[in-house]
N, C-alpha and C positions, 0 to 999 in steps of 0.2 A: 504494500500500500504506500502509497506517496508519502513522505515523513511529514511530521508532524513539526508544527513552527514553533522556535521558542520563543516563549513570552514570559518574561521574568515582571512582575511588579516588583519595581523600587520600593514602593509605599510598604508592601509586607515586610521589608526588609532594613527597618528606619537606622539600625542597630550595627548594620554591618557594612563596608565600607564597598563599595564598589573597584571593580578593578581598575577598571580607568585612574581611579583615583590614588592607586598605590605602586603604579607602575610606571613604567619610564617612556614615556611616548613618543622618543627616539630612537627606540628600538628598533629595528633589522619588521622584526614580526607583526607589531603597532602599524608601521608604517604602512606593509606591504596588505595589513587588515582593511586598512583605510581603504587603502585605494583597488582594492579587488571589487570586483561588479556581483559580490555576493547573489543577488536578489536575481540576476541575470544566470548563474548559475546554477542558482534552483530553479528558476526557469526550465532552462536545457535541458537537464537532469531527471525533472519532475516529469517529463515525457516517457522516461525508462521504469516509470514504476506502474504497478499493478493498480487497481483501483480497488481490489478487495485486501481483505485480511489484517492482520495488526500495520501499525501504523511502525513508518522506517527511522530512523534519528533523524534529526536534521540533517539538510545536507548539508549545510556548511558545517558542523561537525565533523561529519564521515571526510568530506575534501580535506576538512583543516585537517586532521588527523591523518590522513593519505600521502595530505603535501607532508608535513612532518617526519612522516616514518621515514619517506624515499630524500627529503633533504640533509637528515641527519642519519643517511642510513640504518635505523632503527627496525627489530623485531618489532612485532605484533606488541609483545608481552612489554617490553621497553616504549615503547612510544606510550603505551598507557601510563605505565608508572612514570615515566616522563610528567603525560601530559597531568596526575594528579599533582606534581610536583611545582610544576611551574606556572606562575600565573601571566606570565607570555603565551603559554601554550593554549590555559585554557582560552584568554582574551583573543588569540587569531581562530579559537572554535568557536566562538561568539556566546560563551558564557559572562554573564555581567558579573557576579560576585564567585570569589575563590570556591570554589567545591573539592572537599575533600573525598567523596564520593565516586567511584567509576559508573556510579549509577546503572542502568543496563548496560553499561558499553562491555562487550566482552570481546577479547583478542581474536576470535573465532566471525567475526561482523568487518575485520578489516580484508581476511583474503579472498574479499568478491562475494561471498555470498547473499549480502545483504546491499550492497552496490549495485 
């Protein structure tokens, strides 16, 4: 099924700092977030998926997490842990506040199946 869009409310979240806010925005990752045509992206993309059954990650998660693994030559299992680590990584997957969570993302959703 088509992934589902993240929609984080700030408001729920009065208490915790956003990422933008604790990170460096001349970073390498920052920059190249800005200016990628995300929305154009899931566009293209959103073509390749099914219209029934559970609903897929975002796709700019799944990219960002793709572009990552093959930038930093990273395994499956290392790019996750990576990306729990780093709030560069989560901010170019278009998480707004730090998540310590891998939430459903499992190592097994980056080699195609779920793409």
């Amino acid at each position: 099924m088509k992934p589902r869009q993240t929609k984080q409310d700030p408001q729920k979240d009065l208490f915790r700092p956003q990422l933008i806010d604790i990170i460096n925005p001349n970073h390498a990752l920052v920059r190249l977030a800005k200016v990628l045509d995300w929305d154009r992206l899931d566009t293209e993309l959103g073509t390749h998926f099914a219209t029934v059954g559970a609903a897929a990650l975002p796709t700019r998660l799944m990219v960002g997490l793709l572009y990552l693994q093959h930038l930093y030559n990273l395994s499956d299992e290392m790019v996750l842990e990576q990306w729990l680590e780093s709030p560069y990584y989560q901010y170019f997957c278009g998480e707004t506040f730090f998540n310590m969570t891998s939430r459903a993302i499992q190592p097994v959703l980056l080699n195609g199946a779920n793409v």
